[in-house]
MARGU-808790 format. One record per residue (C-alpha): z, y, x. Coordinates in steps of 0.25 Angstrom, whole numbers. Layout:
N
> c3,c2,c1
> Z,Y,X
...
This chain:
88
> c3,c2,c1
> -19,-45,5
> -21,-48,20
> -23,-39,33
> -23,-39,47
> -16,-29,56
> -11,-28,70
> 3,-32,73
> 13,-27,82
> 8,-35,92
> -5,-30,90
> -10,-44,82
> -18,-44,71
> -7,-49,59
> -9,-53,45
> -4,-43,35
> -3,-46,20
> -1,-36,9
> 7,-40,-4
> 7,-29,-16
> 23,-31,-22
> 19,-21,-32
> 8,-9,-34
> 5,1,-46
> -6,9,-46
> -10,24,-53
> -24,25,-56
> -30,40,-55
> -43,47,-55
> -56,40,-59
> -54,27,-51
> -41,28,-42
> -27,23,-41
> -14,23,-32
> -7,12,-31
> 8,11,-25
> 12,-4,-22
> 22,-9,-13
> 17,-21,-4
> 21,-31,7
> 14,-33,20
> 17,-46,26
> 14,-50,41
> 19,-61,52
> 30,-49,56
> 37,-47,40
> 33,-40,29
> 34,-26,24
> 35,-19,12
> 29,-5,8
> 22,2,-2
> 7,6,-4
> 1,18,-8
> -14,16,-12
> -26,23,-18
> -36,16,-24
> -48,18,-34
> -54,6,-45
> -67,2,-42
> -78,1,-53
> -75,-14,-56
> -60,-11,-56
> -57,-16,-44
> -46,-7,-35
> -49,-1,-20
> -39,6,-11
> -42,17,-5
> -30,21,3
> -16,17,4
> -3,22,12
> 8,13,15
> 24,18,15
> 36,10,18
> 45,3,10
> 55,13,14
> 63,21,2
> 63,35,12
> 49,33,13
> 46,31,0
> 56,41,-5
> 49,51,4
> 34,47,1
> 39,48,-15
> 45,61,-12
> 34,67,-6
> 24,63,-15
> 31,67,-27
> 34,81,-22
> 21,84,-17
């Protein structure tokens, strides 16, 4: 997948998105979460990070995201971010 954004030098740049790997957990009627660890590559390098999505199925089966966070490939970070949501 394929976006634009403004770079550091305030140029639009071309950003793609790669899925490494993703699992999903369906819940309720129709939703899922999804957690996947992805690559964005520009002209300036790529990073690494991982995905936190909500979703829900549409009628045809088809999937649609509704929100998503983003949290760095940082071992603190994702200790913390575990952490939290596991003691809350």
């Amino acid at each position: 997948m394929e976006e634009e954004y403004e770079g550091q030098a305030g140029k639009k740049q071309r950003v793609e998105f790669e899925t490494i790997s993703a699992e999903k957990k369906p819940f309720g009627k129709n939703n899922f979460i999804e957690v996947a660890r992805k690559k964005a590559k520009t002209e300036e390098g790529t990073n690494e990070f991982i995905s936190v999505s909500r979703g829900y199925y549409l009628p045809d089966g088809s999937e649609r995201f509704k929100r998503s966070i983003t949290i760095p490939d940082d071992a603190a970070i994702k200790e913390f971010v575990a952490e939290k949501i596991k003691s809350m």
